[in-house]
C-alpha positions as CSV (number, residue, x, y, z in Angstrom):
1,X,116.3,41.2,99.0
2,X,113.0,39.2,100.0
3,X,112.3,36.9,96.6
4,X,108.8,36.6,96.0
5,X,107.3,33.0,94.4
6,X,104.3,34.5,92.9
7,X,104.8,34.6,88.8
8,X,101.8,37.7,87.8
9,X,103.5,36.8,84.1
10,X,102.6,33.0,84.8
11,X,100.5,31.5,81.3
12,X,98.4,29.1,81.5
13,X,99.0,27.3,78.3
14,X,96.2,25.7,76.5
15,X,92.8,24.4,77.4
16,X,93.7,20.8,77.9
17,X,96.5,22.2,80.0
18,X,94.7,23.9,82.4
19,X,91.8,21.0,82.6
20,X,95.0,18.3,83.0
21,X,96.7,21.1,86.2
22,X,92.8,21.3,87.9
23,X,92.8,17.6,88.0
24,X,96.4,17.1,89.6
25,X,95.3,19.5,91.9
26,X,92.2,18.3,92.9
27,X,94.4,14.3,92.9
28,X,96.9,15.5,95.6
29,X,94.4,17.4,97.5
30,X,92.1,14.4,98.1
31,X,95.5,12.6,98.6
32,X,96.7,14.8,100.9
33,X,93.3,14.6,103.4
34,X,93.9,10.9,103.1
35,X,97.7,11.3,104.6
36,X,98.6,9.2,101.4
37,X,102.2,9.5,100.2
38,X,102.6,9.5,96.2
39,X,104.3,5.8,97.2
40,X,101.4,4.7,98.9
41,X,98.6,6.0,96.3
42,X,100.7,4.4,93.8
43,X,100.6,0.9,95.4
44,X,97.0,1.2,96.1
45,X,96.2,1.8,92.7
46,X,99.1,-0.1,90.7
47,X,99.9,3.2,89.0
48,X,103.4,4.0,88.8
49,X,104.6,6.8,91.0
50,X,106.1,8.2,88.1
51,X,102.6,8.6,86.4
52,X,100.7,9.6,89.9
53,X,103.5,12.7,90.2
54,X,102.9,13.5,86.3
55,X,99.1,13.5,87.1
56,X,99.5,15.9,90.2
57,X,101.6,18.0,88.0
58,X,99.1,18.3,85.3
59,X,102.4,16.9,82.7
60,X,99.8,14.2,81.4
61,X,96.5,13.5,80.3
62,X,95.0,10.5,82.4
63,X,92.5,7.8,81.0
64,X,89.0,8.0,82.6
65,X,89.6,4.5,83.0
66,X,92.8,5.9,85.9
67,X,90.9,8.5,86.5
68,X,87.8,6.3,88.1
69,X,91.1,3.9,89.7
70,X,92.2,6.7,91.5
71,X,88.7,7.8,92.4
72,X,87.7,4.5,94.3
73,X,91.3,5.0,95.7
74,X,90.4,8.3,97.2
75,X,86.8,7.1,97.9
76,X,85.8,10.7,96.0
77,X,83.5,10.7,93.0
78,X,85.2,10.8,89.8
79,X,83.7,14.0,89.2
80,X,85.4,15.6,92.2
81,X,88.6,15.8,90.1
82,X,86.7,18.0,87.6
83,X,85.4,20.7,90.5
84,X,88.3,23.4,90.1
85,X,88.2,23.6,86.0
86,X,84.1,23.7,86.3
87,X,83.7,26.9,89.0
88,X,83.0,29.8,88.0
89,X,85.5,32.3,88.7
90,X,84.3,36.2,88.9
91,X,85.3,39.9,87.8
92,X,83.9,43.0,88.5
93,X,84.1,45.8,85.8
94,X,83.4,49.0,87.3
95,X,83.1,51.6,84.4
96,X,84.5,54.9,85.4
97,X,81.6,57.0,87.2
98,X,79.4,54.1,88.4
99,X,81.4,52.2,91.5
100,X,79.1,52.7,94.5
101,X,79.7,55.3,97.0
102,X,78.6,53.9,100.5
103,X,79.1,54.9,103.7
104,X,81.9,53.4,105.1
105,X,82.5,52.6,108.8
106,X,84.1,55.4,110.0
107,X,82.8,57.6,107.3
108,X,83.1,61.1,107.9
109,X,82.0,65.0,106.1
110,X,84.4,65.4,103.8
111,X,85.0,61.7,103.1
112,X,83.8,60.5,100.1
113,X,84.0,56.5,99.9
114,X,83.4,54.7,96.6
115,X,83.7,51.1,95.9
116,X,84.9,50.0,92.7
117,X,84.3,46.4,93.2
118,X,83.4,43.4,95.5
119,X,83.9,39.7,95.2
120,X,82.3,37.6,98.2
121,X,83.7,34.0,99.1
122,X,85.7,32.4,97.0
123,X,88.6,30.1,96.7
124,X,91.6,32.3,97.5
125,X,90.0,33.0,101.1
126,X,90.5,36.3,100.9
127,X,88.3,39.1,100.7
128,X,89.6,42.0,98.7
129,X,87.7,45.9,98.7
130,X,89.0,48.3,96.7
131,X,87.8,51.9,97.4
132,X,88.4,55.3,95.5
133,X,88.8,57.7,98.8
134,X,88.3,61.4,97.8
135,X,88.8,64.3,100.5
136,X,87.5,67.9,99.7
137,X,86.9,69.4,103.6
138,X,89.1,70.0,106.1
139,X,85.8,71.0,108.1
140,X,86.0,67.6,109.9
141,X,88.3,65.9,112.5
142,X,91.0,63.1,111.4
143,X,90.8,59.9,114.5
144,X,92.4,56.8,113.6
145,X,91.0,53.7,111.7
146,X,91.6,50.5,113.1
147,X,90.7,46.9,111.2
148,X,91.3,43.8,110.4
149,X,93.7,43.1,106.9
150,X,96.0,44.5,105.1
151,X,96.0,47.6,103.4
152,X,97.6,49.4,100.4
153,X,97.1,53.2,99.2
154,X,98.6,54.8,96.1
155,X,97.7,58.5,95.8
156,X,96.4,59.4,93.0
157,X,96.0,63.5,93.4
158,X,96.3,65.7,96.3
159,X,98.9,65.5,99.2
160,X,98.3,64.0,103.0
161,X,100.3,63.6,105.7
162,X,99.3,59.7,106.3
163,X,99.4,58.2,110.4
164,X,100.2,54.8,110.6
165,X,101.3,54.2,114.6
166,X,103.6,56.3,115.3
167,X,105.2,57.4,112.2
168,X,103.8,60.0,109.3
169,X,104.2,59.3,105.9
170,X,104.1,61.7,103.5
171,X,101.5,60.8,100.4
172,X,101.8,62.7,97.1
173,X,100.9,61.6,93.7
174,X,102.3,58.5,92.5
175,X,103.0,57.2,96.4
176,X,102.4,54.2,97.9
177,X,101.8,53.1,101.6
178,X,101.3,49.3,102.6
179,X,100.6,48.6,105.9
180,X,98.7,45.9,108.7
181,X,95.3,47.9,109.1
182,X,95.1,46.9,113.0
183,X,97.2,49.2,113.9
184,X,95.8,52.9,114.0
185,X,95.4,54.5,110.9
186,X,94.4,57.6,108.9
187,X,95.0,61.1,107.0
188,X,96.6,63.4,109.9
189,X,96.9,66.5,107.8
190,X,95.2,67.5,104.4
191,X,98.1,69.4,102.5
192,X,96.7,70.1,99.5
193,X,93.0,69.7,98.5
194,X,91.2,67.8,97.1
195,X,92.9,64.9,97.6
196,X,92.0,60.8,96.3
197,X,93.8,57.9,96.6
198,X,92.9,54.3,96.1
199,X,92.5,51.8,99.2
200,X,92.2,48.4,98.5
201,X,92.0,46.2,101.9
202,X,92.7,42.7,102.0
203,X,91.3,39.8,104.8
204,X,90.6,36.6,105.1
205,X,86.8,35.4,104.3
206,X,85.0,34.6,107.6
């Protein structure tokens, strides 16, 4: 069994918390592009390495005072440490009704693409569309998608028989199918109609 390190339940804690993590963040970066060790920022600075690795951690609240020390240390701005807890960081509500129906590369009759939300660049680099995908005609032939990313789909109504390569999966309510989006792709037969399920592709930002 794979064990995965992301924690979705992870808290944050308080305020100060999160200011004190986005500061030992931003620390070990900068140290880190310098090819510093903990040791060697430590001696540069005459903070302990038991202090710098508390800092990194975010377990402590550092004095502007060590702050600006380990600033000059860097050769960074003191407000550099301060970028990560200042950005902005975005979410899209898309009421039910109003996401934006486009047409999609690869678009066809029948198809009906909506978007329910968009986020451009951003730290994570990655670039994450989620689509509501409804099908009501079986007027229209089924070729293969190809692209970049990764791709989930959970049906939500309906029943497809779903290509991916070689193999057909078999999509009905409450199914999932996660799968690298370069290899050919697509709804090979429409069982039962209509049919939508969400798509949400994930790549890196350019």
């Amino acid at each position: 069994m794979t064990k995965l390190t992301q924690d979705p339940h992870k808290t944050t804690g308080p305020l100060h918390n999160v200011l004190e993590v986005a500061i030992g963040r931003e620390v070990r970066a900068f140290r880190k592009q310098q090819k510093m060790t903990v040791s060697d920022l430590s001696k540069l600075t005459g903070i302990s390495v038991g202090m710098v690795s508390k800092i990194e951690t975010g377990n402590t609240s550092p004095s502007l005072t060590t702050l600006q020390t380990l600033a000059n240390a860097l050769s960074v701005p003191l407000t550099a440490f301060f970028k990560t807890f200042e950005e902005r960081r975005d979410a899209v509500h898309t009421k039910a009704g109003e996401g934006l129906s486009i047409d999609r590369e690869g678009t066809r009759a029948g198809h009906q693409y909506t978007l329910l939300g968009h986020i451009g660049a951003n730290r994570s680099g990655v670039i994450v569309e989620p689509y509501l995908i409804e099908l009501t005609s079986e007027s229209d032939t089924f070729e293969t998608f190809q692209h970049d990313g990764i791709e989930t789909i959970y049906m939500l109504d309906g029943a497809v028989d779903y290509r991916h390569g070689s193999r057909i999966y078999p999509l009905r309510p409450g199914d999932t199918l996660f799968f690298e989006a370069d290899a050919p792709h697509g709804p090979e037969t429409l069982v039962a109609l209509p049919a939508r399920y969400l798509s949400i592709i994930s790549y890196p930002q350019a």
